[in-house]
Structures are given as structure tokens and as C-alpha cells.
MOPAC internal coordinates of N, CA, C and O (Angstrom, degrees):
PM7 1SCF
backbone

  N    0.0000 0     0.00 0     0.00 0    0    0    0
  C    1.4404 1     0.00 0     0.00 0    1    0    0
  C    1.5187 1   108.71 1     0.00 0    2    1    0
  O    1.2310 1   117.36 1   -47.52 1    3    2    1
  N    1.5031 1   122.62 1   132.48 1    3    2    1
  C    1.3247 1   117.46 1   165.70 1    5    3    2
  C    1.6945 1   113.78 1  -119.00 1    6    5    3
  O    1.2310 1   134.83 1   -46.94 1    7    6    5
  N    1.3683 1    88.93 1   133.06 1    7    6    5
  C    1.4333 1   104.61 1  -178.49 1    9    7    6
  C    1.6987 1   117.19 1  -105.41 1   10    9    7
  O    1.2310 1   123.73 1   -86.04 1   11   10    9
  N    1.8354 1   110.45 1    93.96 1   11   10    9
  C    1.4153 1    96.54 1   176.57 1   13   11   10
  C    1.2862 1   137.11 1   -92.90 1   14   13   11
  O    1.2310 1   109.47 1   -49.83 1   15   14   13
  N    1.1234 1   137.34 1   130.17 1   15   14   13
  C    1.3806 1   138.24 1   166.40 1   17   15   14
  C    1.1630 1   147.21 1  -158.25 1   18   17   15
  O    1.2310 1   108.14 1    -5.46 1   19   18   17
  N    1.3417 1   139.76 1   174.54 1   19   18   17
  C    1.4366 1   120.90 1  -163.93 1   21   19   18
  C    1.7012 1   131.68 1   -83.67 1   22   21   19
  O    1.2310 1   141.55 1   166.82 1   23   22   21
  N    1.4590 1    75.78 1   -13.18 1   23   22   21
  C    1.7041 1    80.59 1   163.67 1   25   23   22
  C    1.7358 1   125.03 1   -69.57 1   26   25   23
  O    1.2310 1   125.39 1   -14.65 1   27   26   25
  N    1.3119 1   107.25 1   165.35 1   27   26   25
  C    1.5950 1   107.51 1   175.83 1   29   27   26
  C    1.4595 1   102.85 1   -83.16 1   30   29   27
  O    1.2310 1   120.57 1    -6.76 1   31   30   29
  N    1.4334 1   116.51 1   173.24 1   31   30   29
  C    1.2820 1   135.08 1  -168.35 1   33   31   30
  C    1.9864 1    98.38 1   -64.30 1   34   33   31
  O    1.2310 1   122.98 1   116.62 1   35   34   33
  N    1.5064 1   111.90 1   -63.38 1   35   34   33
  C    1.4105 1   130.25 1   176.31 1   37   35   34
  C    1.8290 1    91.83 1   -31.44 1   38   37   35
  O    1.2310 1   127.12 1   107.43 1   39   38   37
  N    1.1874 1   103.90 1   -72.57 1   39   38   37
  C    1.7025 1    90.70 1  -174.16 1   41   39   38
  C    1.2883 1   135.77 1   -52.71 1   42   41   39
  O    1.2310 1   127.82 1   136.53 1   43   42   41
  N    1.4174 1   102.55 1   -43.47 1   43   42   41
  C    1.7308 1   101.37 1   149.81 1   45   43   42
  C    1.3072 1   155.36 1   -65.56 1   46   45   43
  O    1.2310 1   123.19 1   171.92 1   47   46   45
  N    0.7938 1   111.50 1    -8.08 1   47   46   45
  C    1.9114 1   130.66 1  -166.51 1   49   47   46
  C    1.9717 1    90.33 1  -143.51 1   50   49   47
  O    1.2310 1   107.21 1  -166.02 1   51   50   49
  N    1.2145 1   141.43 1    13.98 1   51   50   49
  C    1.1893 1   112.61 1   152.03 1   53   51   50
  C    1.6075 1   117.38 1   -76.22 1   54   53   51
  O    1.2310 1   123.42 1   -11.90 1   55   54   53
  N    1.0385 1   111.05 1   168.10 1   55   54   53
  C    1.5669 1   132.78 1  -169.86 1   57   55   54
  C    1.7832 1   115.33 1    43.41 1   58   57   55
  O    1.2310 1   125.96 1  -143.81 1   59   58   57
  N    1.4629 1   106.16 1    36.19 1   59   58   57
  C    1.5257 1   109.86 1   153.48 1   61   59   58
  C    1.2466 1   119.09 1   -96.63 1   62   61   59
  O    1.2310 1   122.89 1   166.20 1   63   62   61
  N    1.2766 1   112.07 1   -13.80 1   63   62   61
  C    1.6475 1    98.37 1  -167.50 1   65   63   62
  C    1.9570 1    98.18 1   -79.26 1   66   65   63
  O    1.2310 1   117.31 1  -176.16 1   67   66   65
  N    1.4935 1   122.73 1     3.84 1   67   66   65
  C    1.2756 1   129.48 1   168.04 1   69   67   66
  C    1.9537 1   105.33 1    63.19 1   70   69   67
  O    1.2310 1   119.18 1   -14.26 1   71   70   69
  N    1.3269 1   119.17 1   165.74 1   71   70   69
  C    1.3337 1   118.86 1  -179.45 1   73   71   70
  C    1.5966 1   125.02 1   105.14 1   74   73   71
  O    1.2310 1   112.56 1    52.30 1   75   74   73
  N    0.8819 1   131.65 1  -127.70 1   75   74   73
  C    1.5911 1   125.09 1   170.51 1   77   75   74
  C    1.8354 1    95.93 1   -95.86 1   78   77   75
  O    1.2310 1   135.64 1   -21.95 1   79   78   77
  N    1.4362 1    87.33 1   158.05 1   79   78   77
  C    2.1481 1    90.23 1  -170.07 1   81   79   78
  C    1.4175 1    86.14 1   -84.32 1   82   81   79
  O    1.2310 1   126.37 1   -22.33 1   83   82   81
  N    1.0588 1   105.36 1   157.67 1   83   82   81
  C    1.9402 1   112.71 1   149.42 1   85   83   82
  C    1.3876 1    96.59 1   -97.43 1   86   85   83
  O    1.2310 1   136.08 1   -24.32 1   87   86   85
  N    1.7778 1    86.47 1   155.68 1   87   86   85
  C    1.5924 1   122.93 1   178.14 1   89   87   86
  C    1.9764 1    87.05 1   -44.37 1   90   89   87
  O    1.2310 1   139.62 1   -24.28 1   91   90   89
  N    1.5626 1    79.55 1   155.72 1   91   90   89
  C    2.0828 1    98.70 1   164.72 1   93   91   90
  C    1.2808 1   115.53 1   -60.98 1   94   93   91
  O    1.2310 1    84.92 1    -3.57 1   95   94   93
  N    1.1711 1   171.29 1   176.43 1   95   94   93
  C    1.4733 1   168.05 1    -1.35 1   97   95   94
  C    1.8281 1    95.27 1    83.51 1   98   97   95
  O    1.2310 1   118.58 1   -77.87 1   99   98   97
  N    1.3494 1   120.31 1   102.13 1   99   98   97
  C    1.7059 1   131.84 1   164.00 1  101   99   98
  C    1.3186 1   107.21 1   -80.15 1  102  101   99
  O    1.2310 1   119.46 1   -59.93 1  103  102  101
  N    1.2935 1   118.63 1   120.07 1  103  102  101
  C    1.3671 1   103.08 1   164.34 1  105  103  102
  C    1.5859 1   103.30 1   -91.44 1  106  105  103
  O    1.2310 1   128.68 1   -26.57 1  107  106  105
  N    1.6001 1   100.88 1   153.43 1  107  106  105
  C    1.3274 1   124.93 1  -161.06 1  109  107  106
  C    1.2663 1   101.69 1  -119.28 1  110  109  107
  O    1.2310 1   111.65 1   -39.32 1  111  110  109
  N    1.7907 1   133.33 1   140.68 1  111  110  109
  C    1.1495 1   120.46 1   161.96 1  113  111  110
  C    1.5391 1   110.56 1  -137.26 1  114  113  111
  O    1.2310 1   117.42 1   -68.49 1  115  114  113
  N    1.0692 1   122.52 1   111.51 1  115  114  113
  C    1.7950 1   141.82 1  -170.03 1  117  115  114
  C    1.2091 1   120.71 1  -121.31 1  118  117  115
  O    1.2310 1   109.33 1   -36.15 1  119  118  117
  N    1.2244 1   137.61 1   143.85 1  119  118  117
  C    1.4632 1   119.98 1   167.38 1  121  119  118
  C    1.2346 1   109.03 1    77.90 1  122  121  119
  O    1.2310 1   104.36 1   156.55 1  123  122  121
  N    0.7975 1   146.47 1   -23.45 1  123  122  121
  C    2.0529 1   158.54 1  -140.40 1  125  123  122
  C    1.7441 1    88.11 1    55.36 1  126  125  123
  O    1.2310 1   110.49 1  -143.94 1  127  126  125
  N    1.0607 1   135.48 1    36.06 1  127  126  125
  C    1.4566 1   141.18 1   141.00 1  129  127  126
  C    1.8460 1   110.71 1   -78.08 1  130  129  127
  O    1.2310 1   124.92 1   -56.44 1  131  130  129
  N    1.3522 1   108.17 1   123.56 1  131  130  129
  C    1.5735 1   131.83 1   167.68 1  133  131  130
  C    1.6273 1   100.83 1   -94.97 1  134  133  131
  O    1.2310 1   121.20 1   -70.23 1  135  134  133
  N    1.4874 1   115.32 1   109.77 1  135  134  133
  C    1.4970 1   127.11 1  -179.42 1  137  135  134
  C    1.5326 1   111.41 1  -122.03 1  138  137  135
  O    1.2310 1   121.28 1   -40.59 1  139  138  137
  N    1.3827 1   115.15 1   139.41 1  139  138  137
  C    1.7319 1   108.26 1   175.63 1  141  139  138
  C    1.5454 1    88.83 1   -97.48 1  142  141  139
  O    1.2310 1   123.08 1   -41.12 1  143  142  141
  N    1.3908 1   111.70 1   138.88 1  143  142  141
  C    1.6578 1   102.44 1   143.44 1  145  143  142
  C    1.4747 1   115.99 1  -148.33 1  146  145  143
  O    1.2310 1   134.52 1    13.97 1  147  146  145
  N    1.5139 1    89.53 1  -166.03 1  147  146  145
  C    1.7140 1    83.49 1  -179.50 1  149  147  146
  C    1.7483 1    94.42 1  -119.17 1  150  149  147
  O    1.2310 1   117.63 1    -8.87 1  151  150  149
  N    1.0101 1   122.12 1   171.13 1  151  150  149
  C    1.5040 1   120.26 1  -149.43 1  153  151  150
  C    1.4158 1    68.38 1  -129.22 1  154  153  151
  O    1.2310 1   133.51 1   -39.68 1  155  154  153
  N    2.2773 1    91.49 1   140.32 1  155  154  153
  C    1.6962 1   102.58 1   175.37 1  157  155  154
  C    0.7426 1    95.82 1  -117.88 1  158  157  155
  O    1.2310 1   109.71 1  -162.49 1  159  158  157
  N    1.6670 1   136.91 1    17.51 1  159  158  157
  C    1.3691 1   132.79 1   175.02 1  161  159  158
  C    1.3727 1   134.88 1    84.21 1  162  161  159
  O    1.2310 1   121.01 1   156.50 1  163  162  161
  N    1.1600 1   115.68 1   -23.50 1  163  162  161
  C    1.3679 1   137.75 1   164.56 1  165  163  162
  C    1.2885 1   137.03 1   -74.20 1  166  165  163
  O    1.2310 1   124.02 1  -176.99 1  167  166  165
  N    1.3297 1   109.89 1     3.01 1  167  166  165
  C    1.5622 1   140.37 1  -156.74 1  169  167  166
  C    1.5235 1   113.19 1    66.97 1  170  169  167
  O    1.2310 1   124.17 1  -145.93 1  171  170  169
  N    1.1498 1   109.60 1    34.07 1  171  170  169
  C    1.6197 1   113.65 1  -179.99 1  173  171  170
  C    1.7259 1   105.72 1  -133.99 1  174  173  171
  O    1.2310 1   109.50 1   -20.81 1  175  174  173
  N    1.0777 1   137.28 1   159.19 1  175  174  173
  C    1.2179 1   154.00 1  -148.17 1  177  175  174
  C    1.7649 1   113.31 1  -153.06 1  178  177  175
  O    1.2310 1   121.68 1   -42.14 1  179  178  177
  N    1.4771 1   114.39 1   137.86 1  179  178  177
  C    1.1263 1    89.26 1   156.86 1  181  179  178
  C    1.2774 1   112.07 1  -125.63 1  182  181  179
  O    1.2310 1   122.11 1   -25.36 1  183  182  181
  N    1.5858 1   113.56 1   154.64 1  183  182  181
  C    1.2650 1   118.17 1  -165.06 1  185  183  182
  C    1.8093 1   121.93 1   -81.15 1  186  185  183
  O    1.2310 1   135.08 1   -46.61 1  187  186  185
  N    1.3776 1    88.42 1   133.39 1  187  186  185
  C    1.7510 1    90.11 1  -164.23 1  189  187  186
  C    1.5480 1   104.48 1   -99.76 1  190  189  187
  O    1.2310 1   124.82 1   138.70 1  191  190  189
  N    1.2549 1   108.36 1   -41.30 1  191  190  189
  C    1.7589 1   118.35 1  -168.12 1  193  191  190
  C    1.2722 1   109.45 1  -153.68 1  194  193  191
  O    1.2310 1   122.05 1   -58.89 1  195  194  193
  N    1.3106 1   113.68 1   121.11 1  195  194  193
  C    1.7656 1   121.34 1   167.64 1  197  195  194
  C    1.8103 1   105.43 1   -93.16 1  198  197  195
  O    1.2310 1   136.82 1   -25.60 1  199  198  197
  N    1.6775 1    85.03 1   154.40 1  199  198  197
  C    1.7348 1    95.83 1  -175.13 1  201  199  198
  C    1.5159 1    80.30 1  -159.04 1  202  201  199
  O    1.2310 1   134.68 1   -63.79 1  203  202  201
  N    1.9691 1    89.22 1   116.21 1  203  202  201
  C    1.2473 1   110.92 1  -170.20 1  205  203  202
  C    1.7219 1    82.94 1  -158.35 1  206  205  203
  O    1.2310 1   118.91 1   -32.49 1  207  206  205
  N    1.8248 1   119.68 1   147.51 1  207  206  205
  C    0.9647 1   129.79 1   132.83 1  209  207  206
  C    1.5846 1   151.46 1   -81.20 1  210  209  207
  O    1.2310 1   133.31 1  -175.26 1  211  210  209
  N    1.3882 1    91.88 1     4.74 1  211  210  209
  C    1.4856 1   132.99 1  -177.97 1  213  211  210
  C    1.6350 1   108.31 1   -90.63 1  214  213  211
  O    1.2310 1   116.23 1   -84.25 1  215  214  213
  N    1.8366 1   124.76 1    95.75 1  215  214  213
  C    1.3182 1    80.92 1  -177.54 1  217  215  214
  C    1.5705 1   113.74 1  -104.39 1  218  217  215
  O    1.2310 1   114.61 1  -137.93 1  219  218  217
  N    1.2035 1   127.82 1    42.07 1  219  218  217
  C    1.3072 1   133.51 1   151.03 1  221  219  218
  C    1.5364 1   109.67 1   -81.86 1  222  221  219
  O    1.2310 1   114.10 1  -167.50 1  223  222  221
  N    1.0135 1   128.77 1    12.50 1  223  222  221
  C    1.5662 1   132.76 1   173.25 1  225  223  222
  C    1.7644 1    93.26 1   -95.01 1  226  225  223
  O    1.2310 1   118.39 1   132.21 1  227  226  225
  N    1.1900 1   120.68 1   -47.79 1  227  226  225
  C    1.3821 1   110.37 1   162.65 1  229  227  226
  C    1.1694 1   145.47 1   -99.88 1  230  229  227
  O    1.2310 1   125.88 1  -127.08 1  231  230  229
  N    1.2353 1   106.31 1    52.92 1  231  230  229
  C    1.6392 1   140.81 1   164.94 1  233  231  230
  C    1.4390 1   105.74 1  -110.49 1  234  233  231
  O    1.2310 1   119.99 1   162.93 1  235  234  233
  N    1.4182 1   117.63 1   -17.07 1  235  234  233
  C    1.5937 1   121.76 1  -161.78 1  237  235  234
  C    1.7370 1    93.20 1   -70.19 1  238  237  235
  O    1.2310 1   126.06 1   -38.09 1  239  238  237
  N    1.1327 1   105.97 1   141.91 1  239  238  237
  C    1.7517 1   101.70 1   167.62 1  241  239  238
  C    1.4233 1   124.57 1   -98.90 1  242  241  239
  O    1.2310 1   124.14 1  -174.30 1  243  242  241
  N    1.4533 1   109.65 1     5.70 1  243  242  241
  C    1.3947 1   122.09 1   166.21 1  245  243  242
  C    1.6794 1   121.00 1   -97.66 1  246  245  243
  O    1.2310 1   141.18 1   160.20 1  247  246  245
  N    1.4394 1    76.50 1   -19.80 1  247  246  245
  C    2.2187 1    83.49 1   163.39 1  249  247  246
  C    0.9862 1   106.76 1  -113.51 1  250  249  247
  O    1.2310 1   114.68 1  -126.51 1  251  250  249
  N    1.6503 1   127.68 1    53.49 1  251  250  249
  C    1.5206 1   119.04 1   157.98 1  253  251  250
  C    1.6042 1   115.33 1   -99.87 1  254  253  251
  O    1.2310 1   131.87 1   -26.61 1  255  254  253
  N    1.2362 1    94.70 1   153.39 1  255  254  253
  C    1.9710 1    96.64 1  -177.96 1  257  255  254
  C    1.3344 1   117.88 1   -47.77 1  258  257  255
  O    1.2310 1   109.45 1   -65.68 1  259  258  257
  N    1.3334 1   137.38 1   114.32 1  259  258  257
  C    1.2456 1   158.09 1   139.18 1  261  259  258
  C    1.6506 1    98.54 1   131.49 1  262  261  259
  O    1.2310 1   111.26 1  -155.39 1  263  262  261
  N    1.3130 1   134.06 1    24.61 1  263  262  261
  C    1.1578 1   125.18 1  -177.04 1  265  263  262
  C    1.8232 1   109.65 1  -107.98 1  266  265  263
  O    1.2310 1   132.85 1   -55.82 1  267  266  265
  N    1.1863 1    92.79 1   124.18 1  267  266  265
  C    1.9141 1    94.94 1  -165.39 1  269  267  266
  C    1.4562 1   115.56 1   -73.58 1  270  269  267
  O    1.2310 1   139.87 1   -39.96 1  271  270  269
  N    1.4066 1    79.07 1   140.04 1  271  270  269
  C    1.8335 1    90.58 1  -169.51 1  273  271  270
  C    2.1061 1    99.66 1  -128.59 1  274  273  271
  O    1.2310 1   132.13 1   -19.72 1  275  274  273
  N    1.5314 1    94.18 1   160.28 1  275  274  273
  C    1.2066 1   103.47 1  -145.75 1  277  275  274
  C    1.5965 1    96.67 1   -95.09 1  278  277  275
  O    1.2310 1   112.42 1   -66.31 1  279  278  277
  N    1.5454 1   131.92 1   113.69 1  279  278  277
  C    1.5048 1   140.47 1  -176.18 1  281  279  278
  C    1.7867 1    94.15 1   -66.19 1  282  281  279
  O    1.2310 1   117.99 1   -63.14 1  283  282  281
  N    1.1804 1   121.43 1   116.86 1  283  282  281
  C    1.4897 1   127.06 1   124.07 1  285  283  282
  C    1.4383 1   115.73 1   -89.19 1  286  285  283
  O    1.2310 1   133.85 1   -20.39 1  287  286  285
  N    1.4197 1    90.84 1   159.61 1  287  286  285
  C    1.2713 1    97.18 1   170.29 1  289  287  286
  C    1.5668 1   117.18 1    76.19 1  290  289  287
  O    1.2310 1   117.77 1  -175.74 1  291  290  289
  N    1.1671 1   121.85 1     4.26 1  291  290  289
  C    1.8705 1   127.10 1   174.33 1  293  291  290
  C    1.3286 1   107.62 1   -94.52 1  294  293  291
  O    1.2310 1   120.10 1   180.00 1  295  294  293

């Protein structure tokens, strides 16, 4: 089955995996890097989605999806 639309994947398919919710998606902005995450509370985040026009920003292996990055500034 294909399902098209303009939303991102995160907006569609959150709250199926059922159980306790996770926190909302923060967007983060550092670096002149635009980051979604979910806040672990600790002043650390993990990273859900980069938004960059740069795409050597996603080659970086410290801005890959689910790898925790450190909130200033929250």
C-alpha cells in the first residue's frame, strides 16, 4: 500500500508504536544547524531530523539520526 502525502514520516506513524508517548520533537537551532529532537532531559537530545541546505552537513557523523547532541541554550 502507498500512502502519499505532505507530511513527514514522524507525523504520520507517531503514536503507533503504543505505550508511554515520547516527549514532542524541539526544534533546535545551533551552529546555523536546524535539528528536530526529542529532549532527554539532561541537556542532551537525541537527534531525530536534520534541516540543512548544506549536504556535507549530512555526511557529518555527529549529525546523524538518533545520535545525541548536546542542548545549549534550553
Amino acid at each position: 500500500m502507498v500512502h502519499w502525502t505532505p507530511l513527514d514520516e514522524v507525523a504520520v506513524f507517531s503514536g503507533l508504536e503504543g505505550g508511554d508517548a515520547e516527549q514532542p520533537l524541539v526544534e533546535v537551532c545551533q551552529n546555523g544547524l536546524t535539528m528536530l529532537v526529542h529532549p532527554l532531559g539532561d541537556g542532551t537530545g537525541r537527534l531525530e531530523k536534520l534541516v540543512s541546505p548544506k549536504p556535507a552537513d549530512f555526511c557529518n557523523p555527529k549529525l546523524q539520526p538518533g545520535s545525541i547532541v548536546i542542548l545549549t541554550g534550553l
